[in-house]
N, C-alpha and C positions, 0 to 999 in steps of 0.2 A: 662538486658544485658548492659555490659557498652564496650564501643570502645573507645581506644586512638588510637593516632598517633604523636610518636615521629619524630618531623622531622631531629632532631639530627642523629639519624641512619634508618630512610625512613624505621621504621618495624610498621607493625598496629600489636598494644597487645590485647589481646581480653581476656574480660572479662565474667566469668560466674558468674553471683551473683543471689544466693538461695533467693527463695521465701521465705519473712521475716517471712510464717507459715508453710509452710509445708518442708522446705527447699531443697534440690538436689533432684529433684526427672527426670523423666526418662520425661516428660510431656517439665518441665521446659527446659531441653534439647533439645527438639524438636521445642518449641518455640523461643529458642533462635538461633538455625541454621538456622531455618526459616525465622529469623529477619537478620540475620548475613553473610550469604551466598551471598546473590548478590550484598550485599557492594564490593565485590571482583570477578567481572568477571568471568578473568581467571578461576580462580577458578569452580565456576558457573558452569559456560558452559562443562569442566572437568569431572564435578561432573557427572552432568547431562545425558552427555553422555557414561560415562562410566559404571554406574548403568544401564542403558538401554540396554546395551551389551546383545547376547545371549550367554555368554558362561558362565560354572556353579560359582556360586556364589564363592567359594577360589581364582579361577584366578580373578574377580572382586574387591576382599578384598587385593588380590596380589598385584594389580598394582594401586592398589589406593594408599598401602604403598609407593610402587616404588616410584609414581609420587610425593609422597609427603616425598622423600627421608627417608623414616620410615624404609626399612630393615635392618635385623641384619646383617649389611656385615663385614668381619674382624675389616676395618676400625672403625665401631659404637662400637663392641665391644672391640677394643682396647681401648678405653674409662675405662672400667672396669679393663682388666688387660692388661698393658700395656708389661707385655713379650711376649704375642703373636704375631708370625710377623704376618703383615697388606696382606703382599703378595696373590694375586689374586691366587686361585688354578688352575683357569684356563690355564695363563699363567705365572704363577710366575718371572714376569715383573715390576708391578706395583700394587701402592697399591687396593684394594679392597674397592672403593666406589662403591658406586647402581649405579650411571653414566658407573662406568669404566667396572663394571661384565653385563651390559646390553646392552652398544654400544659402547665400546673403548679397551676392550681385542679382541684379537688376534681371538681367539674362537668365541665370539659375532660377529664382524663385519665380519666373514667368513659366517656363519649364514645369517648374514642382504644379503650382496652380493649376494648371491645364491637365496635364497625366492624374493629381490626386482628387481634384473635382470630378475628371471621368468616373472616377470610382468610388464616389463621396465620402471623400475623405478632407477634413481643413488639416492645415499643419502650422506650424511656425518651430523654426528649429533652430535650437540655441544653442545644441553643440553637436559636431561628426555623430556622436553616439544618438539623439534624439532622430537626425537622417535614416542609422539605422535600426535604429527602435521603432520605426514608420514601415518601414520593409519588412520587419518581424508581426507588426499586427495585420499588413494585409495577408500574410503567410498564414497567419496562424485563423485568420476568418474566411480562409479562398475556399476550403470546405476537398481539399484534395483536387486528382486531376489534372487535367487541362490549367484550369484557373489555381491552382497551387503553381505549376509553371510559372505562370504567367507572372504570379503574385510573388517569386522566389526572384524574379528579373528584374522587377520595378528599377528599385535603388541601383544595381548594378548595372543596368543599362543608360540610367540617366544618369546616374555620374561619369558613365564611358561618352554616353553623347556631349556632355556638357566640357571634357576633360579633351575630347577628340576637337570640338568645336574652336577652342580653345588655341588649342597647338594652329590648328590653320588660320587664325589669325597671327598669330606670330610668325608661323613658318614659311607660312605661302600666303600669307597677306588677304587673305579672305578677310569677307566680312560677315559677322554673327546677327542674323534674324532667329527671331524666335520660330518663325514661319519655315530658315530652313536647317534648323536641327534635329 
């Protein structure tokens, strides 16, 4: 495993380098996240907690993309073909990053409103990480239980509704109520 760090652009590269016999294999990967992983915190700590979740494995592998800005949103694929408008389906306002379809459309933050006033909570969220840092403080005040459950769901459930809601308007031409998400 080799690690740089450019301080020209403050980005750590990360290196996988193949066992000089047996080369890529599935082993060597796990040795090197294992090496590689708490060089980076944030990260870390992330990681850690979000594999630990009790909700089923897809929403787990969901919001790890999320967090780690991996979804396919208009935006990332307007990468490939660039005549697709970027336009959010939600609210065909703004363009369609993971940020903007998960706490900055119109539909999302109507969503957060509703579920974090239930439980008196304001929020405003200004990046993925403040989403999840909202999820960690009802965790950490649910007091165990039931409501530790409950409180461990929040963010993984409403970015699967909002992420799920989403797709059927594009895919099957639904239309998005706040009423039926």
């Amino acid at each position: 495993m080799g690690l740089e760090k450019s301080q020209a652009t403050r980005r750590i590269i990360w290196v996988w380098v193949p066992d000089p016999d047996k080369g890529f294999t599935v082993r060597g990967a796990y040795d090197w996240w294992s090496r590689a992983l708490p060089l980076v915190p944030a990260i870390h700590g992330k990681a850690r907690a979000l594999w630990k979740l009790k909700v089923p494995l897809k929403v787990k592998v969901f919001l790890w993309l999320a967090l780690q800005d991996r979804l396919l949103t208009k935006a990332r694929r307007a990468r490939w073909r660039p005549q697709e408008s970027e336009l959010c389906v939600l609210c065909n306002e703004d363009r369609e990053t993971t940020f903007h379809i998960l706490c900055e459309c119109k539909f999302s933050r109507s969503l957060w409103a509703r579920i974090l006033m239930a439980v008196g909570r304001n929020f405003t969220f200004n990046s993925l990480d403040d989403m999840w840092d909202v999820g960690q403080q009802l965790c950490n005040t649910a007091g165990g239980g039931t409501r530790q459950l409950v409180a461990e769901a929040v963010v993984p459930a409403m970015t699967w509704v909002i992420w799920r809601t989403r797709n059927g308007v594009i895919f099957r031409g639904h239309t998005a109520y706040v009423e039926n998400a």
